[in-house]
Each structure stands twice: as C-alpha cells, then as structure tokens.
N, C-alpha and C positions, 0 to 999 in steps of 0.2 A: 206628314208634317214636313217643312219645309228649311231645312239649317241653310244655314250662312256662313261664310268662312271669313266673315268679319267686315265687309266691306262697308259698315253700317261706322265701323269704326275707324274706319280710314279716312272715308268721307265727311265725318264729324272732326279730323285733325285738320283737314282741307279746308273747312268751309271757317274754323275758327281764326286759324292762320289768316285767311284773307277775311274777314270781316272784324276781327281782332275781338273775340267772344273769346269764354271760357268753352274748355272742351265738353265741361258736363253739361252747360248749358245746349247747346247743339247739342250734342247725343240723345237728350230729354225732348228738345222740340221735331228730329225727326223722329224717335220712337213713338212719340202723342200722332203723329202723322201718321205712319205705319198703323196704331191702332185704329186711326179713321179712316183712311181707305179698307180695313178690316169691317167695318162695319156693311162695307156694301158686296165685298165677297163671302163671308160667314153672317151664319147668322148670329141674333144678338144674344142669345145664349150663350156661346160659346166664345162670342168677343165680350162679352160681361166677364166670364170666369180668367182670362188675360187682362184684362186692366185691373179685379181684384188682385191679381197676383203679382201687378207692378208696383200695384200699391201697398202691399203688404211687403215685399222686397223694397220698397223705398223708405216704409215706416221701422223694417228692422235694420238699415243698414246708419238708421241716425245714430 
C-alpha cells in the first residue's frame, strides 16, 4: 500500500488559492480523480471496496 505524506493536500491549498475554489471542493475532485486512474491500475474489486469507503466516511462525517 502506498502512503503520502500529504501532498494531496497541499496541492488542493494551491490549486484553490489560484482558481479561487473552496479547499474541500478541490480535495474531492482530485480524490474522484485518484480513484479513476485506480481503476486502471487495480482491479475493480478492490477499487470498488475504496470508493465504498469514501463514501461511507463522507456520509458519517455529515
């Protein structure tokens, strides 16, 4: 498995700052991204059980 030491989040301050977006908004549309380029490295089993689990940490964090 592959960690990141946040760069996902630095570059969602970047891109918000100059495109004048909310930061949650960018962070959401590159992670939607990330899971679809996952789709063509794993397969769809496994990038199924990661998008239920963003969706399940998105629907308990309302």
């Amino acid at each position: 498995m592959v960690k990141t030491s946040g760069g996902d989040d630095i570059l969602s301050l970047l891109i918000s700052e100059w495109k004048g977006t909310r930061v949650g908004t960018v962070f959401k549309l590159l992670d939607a991204e990330v899971r679809a380029i996952s789709l063509f490295c794993m397969p769809a089993k496994e990038t199924s059980y990661t998008v239920m689990a963003v969706v399940v940490a998105a629907v308990l964090s309302l």
